[in-house]
C-alpha positions in Angstrom: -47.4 37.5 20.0 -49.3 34.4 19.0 -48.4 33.7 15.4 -51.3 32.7 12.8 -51.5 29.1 11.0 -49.6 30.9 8.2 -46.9 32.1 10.4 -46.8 28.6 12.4 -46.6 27.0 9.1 -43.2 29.0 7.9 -41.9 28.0 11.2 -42.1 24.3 10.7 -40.8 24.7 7.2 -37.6 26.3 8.3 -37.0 23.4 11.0 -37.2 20.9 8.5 -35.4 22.5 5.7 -32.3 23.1 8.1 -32.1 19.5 9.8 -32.1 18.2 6.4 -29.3 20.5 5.6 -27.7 19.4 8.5 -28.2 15.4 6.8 -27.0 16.6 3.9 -23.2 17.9 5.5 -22.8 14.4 7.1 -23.5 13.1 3.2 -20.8 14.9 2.4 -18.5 14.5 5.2 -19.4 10.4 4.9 -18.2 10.8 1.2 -15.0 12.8 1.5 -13.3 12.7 4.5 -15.0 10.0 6.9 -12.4 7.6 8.0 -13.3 3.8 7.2 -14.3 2.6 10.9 -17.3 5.4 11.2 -19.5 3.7 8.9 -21.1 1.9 11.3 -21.7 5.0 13.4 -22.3 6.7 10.3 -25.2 4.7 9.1 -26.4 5.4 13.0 -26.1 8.9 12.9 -28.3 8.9 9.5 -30.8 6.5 10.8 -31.3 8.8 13.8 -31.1 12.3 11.9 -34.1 10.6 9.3 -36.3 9.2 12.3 -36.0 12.9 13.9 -36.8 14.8 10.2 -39.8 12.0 9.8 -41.1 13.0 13.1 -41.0 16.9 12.3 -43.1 16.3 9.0 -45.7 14.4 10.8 -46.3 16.0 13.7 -50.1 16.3 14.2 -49.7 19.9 14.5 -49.2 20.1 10.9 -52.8 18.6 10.0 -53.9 21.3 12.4 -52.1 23.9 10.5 -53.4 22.7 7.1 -56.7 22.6 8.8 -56.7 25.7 10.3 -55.6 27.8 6.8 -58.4 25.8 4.8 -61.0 26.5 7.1 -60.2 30.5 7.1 -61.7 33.0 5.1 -57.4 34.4 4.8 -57.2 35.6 1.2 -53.5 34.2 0.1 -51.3 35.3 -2.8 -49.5 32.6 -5.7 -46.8 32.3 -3.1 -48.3 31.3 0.0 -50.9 29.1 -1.6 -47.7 27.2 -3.7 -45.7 26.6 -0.1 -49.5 26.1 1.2 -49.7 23.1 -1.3 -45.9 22.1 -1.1 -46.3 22.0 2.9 -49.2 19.5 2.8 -48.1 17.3 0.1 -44.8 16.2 2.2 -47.2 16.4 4.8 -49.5 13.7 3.5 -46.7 12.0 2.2 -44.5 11.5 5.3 -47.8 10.3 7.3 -48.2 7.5 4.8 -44.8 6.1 5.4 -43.7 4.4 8.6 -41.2 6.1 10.9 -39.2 2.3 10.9 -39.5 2.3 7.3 -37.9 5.7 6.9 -35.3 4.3 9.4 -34.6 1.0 7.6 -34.4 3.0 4.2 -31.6 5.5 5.8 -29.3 2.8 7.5 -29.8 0.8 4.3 -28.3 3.3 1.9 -25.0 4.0 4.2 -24.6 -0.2 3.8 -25.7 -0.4 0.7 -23.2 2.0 -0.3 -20.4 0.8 1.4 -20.8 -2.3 -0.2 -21.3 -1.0 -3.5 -17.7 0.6 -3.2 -16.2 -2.2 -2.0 -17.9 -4.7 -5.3 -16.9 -1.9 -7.4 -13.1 -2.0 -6.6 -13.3 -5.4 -6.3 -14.9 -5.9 -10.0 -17.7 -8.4 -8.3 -21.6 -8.1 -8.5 -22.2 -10.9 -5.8 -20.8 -8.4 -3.4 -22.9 -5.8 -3.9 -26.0 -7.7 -5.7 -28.0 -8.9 -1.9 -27.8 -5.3 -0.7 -29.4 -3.9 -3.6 -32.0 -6.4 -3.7 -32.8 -5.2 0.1 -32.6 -1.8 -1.2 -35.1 -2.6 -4.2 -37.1 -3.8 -1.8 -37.4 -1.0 0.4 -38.0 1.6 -2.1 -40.8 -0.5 -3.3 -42.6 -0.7 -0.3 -41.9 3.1 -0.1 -43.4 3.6 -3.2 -46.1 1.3 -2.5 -47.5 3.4 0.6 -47.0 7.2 -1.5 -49.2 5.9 -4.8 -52.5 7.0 -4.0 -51.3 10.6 -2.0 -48.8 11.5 -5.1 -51.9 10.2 -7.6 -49.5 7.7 -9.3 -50.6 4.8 -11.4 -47.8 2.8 -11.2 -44.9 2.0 -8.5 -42.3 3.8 -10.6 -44.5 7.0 -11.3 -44.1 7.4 -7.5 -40.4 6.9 -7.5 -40.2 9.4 -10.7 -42.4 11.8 -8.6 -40.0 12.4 -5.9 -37.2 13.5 -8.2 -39.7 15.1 -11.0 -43.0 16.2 -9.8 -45.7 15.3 -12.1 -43.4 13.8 -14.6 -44.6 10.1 -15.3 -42.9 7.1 -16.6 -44.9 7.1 -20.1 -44.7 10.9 -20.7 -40.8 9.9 -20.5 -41.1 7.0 -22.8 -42.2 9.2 -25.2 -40.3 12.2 -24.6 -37.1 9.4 -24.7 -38.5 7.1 -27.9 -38.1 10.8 -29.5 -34.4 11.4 -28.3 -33.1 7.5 -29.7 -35.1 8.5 -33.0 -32.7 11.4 -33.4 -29.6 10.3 -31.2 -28.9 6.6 -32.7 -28.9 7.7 -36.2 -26.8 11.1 -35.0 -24.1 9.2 -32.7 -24.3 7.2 -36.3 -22.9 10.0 -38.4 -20.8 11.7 -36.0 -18.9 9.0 -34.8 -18.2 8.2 -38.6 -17.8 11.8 -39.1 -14.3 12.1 -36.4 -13.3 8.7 -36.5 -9.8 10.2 -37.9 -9.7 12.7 -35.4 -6.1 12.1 -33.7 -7.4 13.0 -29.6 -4.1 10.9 -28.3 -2.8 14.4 -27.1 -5.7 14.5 -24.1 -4.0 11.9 -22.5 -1.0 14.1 -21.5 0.0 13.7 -18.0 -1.2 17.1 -16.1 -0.1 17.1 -12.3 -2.9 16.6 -9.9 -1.9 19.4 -8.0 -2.0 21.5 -11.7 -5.6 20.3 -12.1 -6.4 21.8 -8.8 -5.0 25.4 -9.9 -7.3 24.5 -12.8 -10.1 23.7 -10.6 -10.1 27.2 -8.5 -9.7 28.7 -12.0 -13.3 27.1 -13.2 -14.8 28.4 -10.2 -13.5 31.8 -10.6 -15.2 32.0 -14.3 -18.5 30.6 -13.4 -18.6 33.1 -10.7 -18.4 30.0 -7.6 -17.0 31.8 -4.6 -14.3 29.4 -2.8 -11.5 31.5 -1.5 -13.5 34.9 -0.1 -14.3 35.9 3.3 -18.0 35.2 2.5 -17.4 32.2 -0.2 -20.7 30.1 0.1 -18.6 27.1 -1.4 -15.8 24.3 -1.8 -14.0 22.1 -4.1 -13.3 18.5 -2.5 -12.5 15.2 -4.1 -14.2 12.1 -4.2 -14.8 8.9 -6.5 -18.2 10.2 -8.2 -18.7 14.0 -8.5 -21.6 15.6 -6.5 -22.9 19.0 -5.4 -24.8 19.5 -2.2 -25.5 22.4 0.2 -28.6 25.1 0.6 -28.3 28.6 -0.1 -24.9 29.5 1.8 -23.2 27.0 2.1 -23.1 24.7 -1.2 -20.2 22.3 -2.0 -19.0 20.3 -5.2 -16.5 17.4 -5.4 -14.5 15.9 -8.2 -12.2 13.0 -9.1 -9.2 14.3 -10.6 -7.8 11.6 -13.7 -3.9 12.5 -13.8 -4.3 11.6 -17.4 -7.5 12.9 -18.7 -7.9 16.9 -17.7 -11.2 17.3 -19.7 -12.8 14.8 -17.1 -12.0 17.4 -14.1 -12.9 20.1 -16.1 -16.3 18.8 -17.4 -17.2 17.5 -14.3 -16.5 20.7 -12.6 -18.3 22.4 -15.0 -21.5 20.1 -14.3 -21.3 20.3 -10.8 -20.8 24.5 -10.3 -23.5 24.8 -12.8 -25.7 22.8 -10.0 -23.8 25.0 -7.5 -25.0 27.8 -9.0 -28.7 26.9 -9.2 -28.7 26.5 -5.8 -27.0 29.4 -4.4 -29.2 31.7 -6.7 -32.5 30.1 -5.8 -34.8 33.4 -4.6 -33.4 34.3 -1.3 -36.9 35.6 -0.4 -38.1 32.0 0.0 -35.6 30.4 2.1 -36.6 28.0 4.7 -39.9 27.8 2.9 -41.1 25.0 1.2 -41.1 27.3 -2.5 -37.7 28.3 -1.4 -35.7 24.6 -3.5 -35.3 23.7 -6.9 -38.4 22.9 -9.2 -36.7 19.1 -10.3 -33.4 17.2 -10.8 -34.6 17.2 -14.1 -34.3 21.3 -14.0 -31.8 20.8 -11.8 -29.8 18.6 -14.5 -30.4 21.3 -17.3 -28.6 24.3 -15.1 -25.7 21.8 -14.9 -25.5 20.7 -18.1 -26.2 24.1 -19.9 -23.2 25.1 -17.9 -21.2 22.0 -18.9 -22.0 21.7 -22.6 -24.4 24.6 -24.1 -21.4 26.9 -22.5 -18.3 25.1 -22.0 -18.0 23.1 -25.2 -18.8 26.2 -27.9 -16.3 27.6 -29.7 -16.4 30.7 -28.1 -15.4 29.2 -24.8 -12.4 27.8 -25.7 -11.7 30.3 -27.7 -11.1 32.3 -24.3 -10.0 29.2 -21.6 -7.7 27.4 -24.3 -4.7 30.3 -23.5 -5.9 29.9 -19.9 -5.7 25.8 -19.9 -2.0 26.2 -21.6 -0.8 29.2 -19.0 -2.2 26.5 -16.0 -0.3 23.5 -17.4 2.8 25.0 -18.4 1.8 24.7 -22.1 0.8 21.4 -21.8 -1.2 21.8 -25.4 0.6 24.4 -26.8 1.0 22.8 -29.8 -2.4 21.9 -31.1 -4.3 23.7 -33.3 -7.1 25.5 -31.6 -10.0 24.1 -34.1 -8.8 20.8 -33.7 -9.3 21.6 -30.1 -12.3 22.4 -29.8 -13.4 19.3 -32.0 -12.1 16.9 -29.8 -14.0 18.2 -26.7 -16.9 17.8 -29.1 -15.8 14.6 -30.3 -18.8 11.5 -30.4 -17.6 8.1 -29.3 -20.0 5.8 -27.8 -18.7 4.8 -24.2 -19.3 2.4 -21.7 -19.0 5.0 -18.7 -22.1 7.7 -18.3 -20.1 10.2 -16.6 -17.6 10.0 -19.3 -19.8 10.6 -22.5 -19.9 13.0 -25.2 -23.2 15.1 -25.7 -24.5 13.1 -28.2 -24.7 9.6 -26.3 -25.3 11.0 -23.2 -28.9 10.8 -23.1 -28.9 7.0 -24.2 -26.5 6.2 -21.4 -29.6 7.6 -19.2 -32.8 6.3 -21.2 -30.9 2.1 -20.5 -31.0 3.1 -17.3 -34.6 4.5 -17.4 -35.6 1.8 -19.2 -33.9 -0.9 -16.4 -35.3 1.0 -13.6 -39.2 0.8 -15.2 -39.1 -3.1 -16.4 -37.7 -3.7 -12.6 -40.1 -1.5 -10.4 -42.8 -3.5 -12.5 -41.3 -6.7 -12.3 -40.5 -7.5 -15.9 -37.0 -8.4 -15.0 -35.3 -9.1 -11.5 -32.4 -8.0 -10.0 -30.4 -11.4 -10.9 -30.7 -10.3 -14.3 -29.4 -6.9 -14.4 -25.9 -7.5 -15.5 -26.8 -9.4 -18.4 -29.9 -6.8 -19.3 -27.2 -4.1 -19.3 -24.4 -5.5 -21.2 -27.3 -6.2 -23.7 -28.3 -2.6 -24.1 -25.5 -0.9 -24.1 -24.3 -3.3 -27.2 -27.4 -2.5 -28.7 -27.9 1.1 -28.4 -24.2 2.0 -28.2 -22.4 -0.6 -30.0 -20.2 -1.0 -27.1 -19.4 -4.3 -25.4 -19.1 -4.3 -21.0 -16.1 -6.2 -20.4 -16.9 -6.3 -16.4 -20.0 -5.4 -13.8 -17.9 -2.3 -12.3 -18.0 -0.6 -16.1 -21.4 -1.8 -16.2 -24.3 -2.1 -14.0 -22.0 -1.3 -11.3 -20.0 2.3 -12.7 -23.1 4.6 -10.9 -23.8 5.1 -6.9 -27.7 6.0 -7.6 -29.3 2.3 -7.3 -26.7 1.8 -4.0 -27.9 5.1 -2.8 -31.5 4.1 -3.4 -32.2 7.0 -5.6 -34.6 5.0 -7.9 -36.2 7.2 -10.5 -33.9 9.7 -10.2 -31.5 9.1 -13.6 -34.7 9.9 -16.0 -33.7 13.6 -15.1 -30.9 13.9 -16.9 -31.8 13.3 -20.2 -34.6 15.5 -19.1 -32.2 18.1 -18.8 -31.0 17.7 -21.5 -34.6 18.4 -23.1 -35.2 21.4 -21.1 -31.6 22.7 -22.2 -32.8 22.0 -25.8 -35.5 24.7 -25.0 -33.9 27.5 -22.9 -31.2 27.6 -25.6 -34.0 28.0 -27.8 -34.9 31.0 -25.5 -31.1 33.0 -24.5 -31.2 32.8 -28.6 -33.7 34.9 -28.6 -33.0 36.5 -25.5 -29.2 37.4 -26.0 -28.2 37.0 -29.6 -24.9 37.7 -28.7 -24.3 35.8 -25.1 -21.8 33.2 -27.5 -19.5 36.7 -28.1 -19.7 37.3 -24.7 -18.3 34.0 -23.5 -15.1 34.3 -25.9 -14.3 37.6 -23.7 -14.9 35.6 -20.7 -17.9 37.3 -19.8 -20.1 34.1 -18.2 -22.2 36.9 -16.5 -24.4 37.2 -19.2 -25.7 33.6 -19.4 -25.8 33.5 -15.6 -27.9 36.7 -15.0 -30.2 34.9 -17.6 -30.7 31.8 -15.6 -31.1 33.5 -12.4 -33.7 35.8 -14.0 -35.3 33.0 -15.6 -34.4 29.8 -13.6 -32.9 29.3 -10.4 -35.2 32.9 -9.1 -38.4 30.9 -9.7 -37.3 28.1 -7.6 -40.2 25.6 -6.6 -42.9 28.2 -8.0 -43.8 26.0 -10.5 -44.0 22.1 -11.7 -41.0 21.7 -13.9 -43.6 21.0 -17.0 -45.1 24.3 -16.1 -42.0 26.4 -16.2 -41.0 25.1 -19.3 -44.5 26.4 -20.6 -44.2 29.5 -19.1 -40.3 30.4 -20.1 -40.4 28.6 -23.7 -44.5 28.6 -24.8 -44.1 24.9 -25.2 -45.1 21.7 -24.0 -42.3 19.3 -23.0 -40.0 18.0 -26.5 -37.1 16.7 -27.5 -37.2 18.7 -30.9 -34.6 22.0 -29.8 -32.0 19.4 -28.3 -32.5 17.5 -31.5 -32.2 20.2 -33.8 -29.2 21.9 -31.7 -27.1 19.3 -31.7 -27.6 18.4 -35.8 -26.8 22.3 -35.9 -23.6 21.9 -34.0 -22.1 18.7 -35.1 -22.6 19.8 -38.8 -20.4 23.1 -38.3 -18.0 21.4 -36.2 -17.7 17.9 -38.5 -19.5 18.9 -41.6 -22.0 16.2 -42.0 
């Protein structure tokens, strides 16, 4: 039976959604357990598996489909006209951009990376510095070629547009300008406020092998299946934590610190929490173009509500602390539960992103932000960057970069040429500002439920709410629809003055 443009158009979908899965596993595979001498095949295999996926979205057959739907008289519900629209933006898209750029931009991240791994451990920036010029350069010409199709003004909007659709670079300058208004003076107080806070204890020794007991115990809380007949994930280890996967089969990584537990933990707890988005995106739209996440800025809020709106309240710990102490043999059996809890909470600016407290997160993200906009516009140059980024992070943070591997070298994004992705997670942390906002109101007593070690509650929410409403809307225009209100910083703000005064009394 001859299927209809609609029907033709679903099909294509699914062929594309699954060979980028299939990219996605040799991602994975390249970043855990890929001996050294593949790369070269590696960045081969990538090359060949993005020329192949390129081909699939341009295929003329898909202008015919378009064509064909526009020119009916079909009447189509919200659903078919949003994977209707989501079909023939990546379709206009991927015929702006050449099939040898797509090719150069694949083979260039697996070398890029490599070298950025090797100049980390090596502590020098010359190593790594000509790849991510040729990197820069790419994603520029990239960006160049999508402006018009994606409607963006400026080189960057573009690059912002893949990660967070119709998010631009001076809705987040303000949105950001309004998070250092109430951050620097915060991080300010708090950091004044637990200065004599004794945290020496969290540098205990806890066996790796203890922290992965640990590890399958986070995963059995948040409800991440790893050990079932039909578990739909994994735990591996690797030197920067990711999640990646589709629907059934979604893994998460962590780097286990022998001497600092509450890195493990809060890592696993950020990267289940993006787990969890997307193995509960609606199963009705899979293999169709609704069927993925609205953002990484949405993305970054399911993490990091399960990371810090859950896992650093009172009433968390006040059920895991026992649990932590049973898994380690006691390990902090002997600290007071209160003080505890304070110094997961505790606010010390940082020089490592991955590593900060709630409070400075978000200004660890907007330097970068603000990096990544002056260079796509060419205010500064790629020579400069070290120097740019030691300066901010002593100005915002009050913290001085002693090398290039703790600074403008600590994340994989720039090697990876993921350019305009970091904006989304201070985002995140905006949109978290506003569910909270919402489960308040929701669930008065989801906080109770946590300190029985019911996490059930808060994820039924965000299923309900979140991850079931998957790409049906703009990530601006689920906010509206969940909260009432237009994109602000004001709940985060406000939540975290709330917090930080009960916990430190400021």
């Amino acid at each position: 039976m001859k299927m209809n443009a609609y029907e033709r158009l679903l099909q294509k979908s699914r062929e594309i959604v699954i060979l980028s899965s299939a990219t996605a596993v040799l991602g994975w595979d390249f970043e855990t357990y890929m001996p050294p001498k593949g790369m070269n095949l590696r960045s081969e295999q990538g090359a060949l598996l993005q020329r192949i996926l390129h081909q699939l979205k341009t295929d003329p057959e898909n202008a015919e489909i378009i064509k064909a739907i526009q020119s009916g008289h079909k009447h189509y519900d919200a659903v078919q006209e949003r994977n209707i629209y989501l079909f023939k933006k990546e379709y206009e898209e991927a015929t702006r951009l050449p099939e040898s750029l797509v090719s150069d931009i694949a083979k260039q991240s697996t070398i890029a990376v490599t070298a950025w791994k090797k100049a980390k451990s090596k502590k020098d920036w010359s190593l790594f510095k000509p790849e991510l010029m040729k990197t820069i350069e790419l994603h520029k010409k990239r960006a160049e070629l999508l402006m018009e199709v994606k409607g963006a003004k400026t080189l960057y909007d573009a690059m912002i547009d893949d990660f967070e659709p119709g998010m631009t670079q001076d809705v987040i300058t303000k949105v950001f300008d309004e998070l250092k208004a109430g951050l620097i003076p915060l991080t300010k107080k708090c950091t004044d406020a637990s200065s004599s806070l004794d945290t020496s204890y969290l540098s205990r020794p806890v066996p790796i092998e203890v922290q992965r007991k640990m590890a399958f115990d986070i995963a059995k809380f948040l409800d991440y299946d790893i050990t079932s007949e039909n578990a739909g994930g994994r735990i591996d280890e690797t030197e920067h934590p990711f999640t990646t996967g589709y629907y059934d089969d979604v893994r998460v990584t962590v780097h286990y610190h022998e001497n600092n537990v509450a890195s493990a933990l809060y890592a696993l707890l950020h990267e289940i929490g993006h787990a969890l988005y997307e193995q509960n995106l609606n199963p009705e739209w899979k293999y169709q173009p609704i069927g993925e996440a609205a953002s990484m800025g949405i993305h970054e809020s399911m993490s990091r509500f399960v990371e810090n709106i859950v896992g650093r309240t009172e009433e968390f710990w006040k059920f895991y602390f026992p649990k932590l102490n049973q898994i380690t043999s006691n390990k902090f059996a002997d600290i007071d539960l209160m003080d505890f809890i304070r110094s997961m909470n505790i606010v010390k600016p940082s020089k490592i992103r991955i590593e900060a407290d709630e409070v400075t997160y978000s200004l660890h993200v907007i330097i970068r932000f603000e990096i990544e906009r002056d260079l796509m516009a060419d205010r500064i140059e790629v020579s400069e960057l070290p120097q740019i980024w030691n300066e901010k992070y002593e100005k915002y943070l009050g913290v001085e970069i002693e090398n290039d591997s703790e600074g403008v070298m600590q994340d994989t994004h720039w090697a990876s040429g993921l350019i305009g992705y970091f904006p989304s997670y201070a985002l995140g942390n905006v949109y978290d500002g506003m569910w909270l906002e919402k489960i308040n109101s929701d669930i008065p007593n989801w906080r109770e439920n946590i300190s029985q070690g019911d996490f059930l509650t808060v994820k039924n929410w965000l299923v309900e709410n979140i991850h079931r409403k998957a790409r049906l809307y703009e990530p601006n225009e689920l906010a509206m629809k969940l909260t009432g209100k237009q994109l602000t910083a004001k709940p985060f703000i406000e939540y975290l003055n709330d917090k930080y005064s009960r916990l430190f009394g400021l």
